[in-house]
C-alpha positions as CSV (number, residue, x, y, z in Angstrom):
1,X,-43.6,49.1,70.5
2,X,-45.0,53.1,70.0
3,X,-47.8,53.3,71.6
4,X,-49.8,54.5,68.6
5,X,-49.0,50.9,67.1
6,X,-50.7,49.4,70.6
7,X,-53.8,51.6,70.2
8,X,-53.9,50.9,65.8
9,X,-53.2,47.5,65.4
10,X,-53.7,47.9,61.5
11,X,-50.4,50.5,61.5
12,X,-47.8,47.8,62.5
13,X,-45.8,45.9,59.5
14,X,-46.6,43.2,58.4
15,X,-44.4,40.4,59.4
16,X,-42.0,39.6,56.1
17,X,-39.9,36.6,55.7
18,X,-37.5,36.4,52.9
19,X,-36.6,33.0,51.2
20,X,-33.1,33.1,49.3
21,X,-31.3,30.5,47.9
22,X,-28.3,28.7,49.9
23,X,-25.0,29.7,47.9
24,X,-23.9,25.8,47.7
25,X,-26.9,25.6,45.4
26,X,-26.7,28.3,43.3
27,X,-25.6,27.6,39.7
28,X,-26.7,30.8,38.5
29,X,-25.2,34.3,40.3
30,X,-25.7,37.5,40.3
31,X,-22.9,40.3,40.3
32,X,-24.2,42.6,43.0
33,X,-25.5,39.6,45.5
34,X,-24.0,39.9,48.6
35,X,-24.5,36.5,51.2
36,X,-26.9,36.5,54.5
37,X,-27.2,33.2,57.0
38,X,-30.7,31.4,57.2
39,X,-32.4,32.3,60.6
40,X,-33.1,28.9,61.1
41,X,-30.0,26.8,60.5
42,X,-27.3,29.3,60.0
43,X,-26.6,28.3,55.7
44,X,-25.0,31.1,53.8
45,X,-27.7,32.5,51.1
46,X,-26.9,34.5,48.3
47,X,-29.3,37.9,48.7
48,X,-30.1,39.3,45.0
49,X,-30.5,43.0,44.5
50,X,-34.6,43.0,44.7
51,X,-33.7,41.3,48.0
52,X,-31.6,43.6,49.5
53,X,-34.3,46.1,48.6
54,X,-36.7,44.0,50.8
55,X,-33.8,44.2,53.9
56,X,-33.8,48.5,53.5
57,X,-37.5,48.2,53.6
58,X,-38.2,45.7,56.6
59,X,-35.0,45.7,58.9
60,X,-36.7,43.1,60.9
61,X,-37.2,40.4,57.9
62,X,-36.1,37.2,58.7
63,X,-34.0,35.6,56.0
64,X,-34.7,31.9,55.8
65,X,-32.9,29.7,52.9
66,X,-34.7,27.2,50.2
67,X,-34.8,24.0,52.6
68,X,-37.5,25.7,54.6
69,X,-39.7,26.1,52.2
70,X,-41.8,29.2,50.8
71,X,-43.7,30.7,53.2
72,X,-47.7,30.9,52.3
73,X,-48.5,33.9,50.2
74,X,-45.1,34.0,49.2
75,X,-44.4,36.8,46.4
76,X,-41.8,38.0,44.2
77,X,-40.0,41.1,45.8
78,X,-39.9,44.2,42.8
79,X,-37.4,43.5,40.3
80,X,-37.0,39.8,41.5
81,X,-37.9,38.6,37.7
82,X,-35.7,40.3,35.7
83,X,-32.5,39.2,38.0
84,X,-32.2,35.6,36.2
85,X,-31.3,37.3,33.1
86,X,-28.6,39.4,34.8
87,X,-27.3,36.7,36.4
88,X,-23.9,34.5,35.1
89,X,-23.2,30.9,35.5
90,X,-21.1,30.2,38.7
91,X,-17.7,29.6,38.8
92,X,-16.9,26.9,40.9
């Protein structure tokens, strides 16, 4: 850690945990997703676009999938609305 984060606590990033859907689950998909593994149990999860923004952002997120449940204050990441309408139904 820098040592200017030691002395100003209220510089460091916050910690961010991202929650994506395990691809067995997925009906839905979208063309640029690209597949992660859960931190916690090692589940491929399908990472959308507006996620993927969120791992350039905060390299140290931790990806988690849908069986761990949201996190508390969990929000939408930017653009994260808009990607079920650009998404097409799975072909299995």
């Amino acid at each position: 850690m820098k040592l200017l984060d030691r002395l100003l606590p209220w510089r460091r990033k916050k910690r961010v945990t991202l929650v994506c859907m395990r691809t067995q689950n997925m009906v839905r998909v979208h063309p640029q997703q690209v597949t992660r593994t859960c931190a916690r149990c090692g589940a491929p999860v399908g990472v959308y676009p507006s996620g993927q923004g969120v791992l350039r952002d905060y390299p140290d997120v931790e990806i988690i999938c849908e069986e761990h449940g949201e996190p508390l204050g969990a929000t939408l990441a930017p653009g994260a609305a808009e990607e079920p309408f650009q998404s097409v139904r799975r072909r299995w």
